[in-house]
PLY file of the C-alpha trace (Angstrom):
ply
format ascii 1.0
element vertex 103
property float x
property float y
property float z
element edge 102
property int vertex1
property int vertex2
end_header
7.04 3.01 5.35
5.30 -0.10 3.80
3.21 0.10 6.48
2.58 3.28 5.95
1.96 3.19 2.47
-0.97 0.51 3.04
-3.06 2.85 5.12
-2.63 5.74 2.65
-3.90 3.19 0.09
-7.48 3.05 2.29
-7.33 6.13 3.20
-5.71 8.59 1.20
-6.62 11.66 3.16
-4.58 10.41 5.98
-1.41 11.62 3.52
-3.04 15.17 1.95
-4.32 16.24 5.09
-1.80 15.02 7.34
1.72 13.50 6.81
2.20 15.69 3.66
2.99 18.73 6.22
5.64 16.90 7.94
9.33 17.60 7.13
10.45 17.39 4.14
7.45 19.33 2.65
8.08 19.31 -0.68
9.96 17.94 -3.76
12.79 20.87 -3.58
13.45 19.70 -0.13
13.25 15.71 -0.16
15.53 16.09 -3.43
17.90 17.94 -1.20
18.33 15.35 1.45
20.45 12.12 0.82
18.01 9.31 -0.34
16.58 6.49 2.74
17.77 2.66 1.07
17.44 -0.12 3.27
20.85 -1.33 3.25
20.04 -4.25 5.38
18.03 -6.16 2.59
17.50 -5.62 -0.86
14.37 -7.66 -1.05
12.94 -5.08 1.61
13.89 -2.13 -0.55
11.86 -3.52 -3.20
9.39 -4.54 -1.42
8.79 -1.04 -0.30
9.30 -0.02 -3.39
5.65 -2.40 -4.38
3.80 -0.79 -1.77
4.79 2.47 -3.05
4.15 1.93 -6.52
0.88 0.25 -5.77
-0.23 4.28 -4.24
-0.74 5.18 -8.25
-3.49 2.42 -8.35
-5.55 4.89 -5.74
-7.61 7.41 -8.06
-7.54 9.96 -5.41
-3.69 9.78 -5.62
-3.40 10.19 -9.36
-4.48 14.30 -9.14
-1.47 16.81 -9.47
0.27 17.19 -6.19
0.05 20.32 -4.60
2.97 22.47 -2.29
2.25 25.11 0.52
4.73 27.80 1.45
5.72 29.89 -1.22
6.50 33.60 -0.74
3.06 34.16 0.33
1.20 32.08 3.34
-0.80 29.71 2.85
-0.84 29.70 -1.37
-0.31 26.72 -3.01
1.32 25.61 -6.32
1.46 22.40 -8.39
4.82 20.70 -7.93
6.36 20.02 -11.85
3.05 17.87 -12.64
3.76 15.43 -10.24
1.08 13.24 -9.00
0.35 13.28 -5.34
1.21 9.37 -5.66
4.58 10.11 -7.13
5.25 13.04 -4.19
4.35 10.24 -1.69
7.00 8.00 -3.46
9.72 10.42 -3.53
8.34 11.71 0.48
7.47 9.10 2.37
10.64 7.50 3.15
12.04 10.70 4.31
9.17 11.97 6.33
9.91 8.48 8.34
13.55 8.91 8.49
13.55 12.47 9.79
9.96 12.34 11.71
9.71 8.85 12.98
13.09 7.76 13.41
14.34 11.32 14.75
12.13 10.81 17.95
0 1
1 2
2 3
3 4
4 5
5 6
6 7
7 8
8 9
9 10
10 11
11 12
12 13
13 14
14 15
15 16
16 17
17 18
18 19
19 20
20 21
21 22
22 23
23 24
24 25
25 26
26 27
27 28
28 29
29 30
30 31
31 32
32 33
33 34
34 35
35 36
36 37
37 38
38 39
39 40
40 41
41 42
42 43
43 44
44 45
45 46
46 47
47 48
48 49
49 50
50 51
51 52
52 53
53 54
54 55
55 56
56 57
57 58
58 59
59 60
60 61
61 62
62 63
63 64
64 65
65 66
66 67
67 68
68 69
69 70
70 71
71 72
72 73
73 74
74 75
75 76
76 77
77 78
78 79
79 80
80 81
81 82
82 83
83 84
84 85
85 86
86 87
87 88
88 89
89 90
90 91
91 92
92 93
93 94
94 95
95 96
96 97
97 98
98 99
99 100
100 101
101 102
């Protein structure tokens, strides 16, 4: 995730056109799922939690997020005014849990 994180940083377009369609896809869904917390280390949770606050310092990151798949294909809405940073906050953790970690 931190990892992660760092590479969207230099290259944001790695998350908008890329991770961002992995599972969970949007805010609805990731709020659904039981929150990742690295249980094995607190100073690693917060350390992850720096590299993921350190996404809103990225201009390209600070636009409204976006969402695809409402009722009709391929439309997209703004998700509650959150910035794309914020989505990859709230995201991230659980596109690794359930993409990376499920292989």
């Amino acid at each position: 995730v931190m990892r992660l994180a760092e590479i969207i940083q230099l290259d944001p377009k790695l998350w908008t056109e890329g991770i961002s369609q992995l599972y969970p896809q949007n805010e609805s869904m990731a709020r659904n799922l039981p929150p990742w917390v690295c249980s094995d280390n607190a100073r690693i949770g917060l350390e992850m939690e720096r590299c993921l606050m350190g996404l809103s310092e990225v201009p390209e990151l600070n636009r409204p997020a976006t969402v695809s798949g409402s009722s009709t294909e391929g439309s997209n809405s703004t998700e509650k005014g959150m910035t794309i940073a914020e989505q990859i906050r709230l995201r991230l953790p659980l596109v690794v849990r359930y993409n990376s970690l499920s292989v």
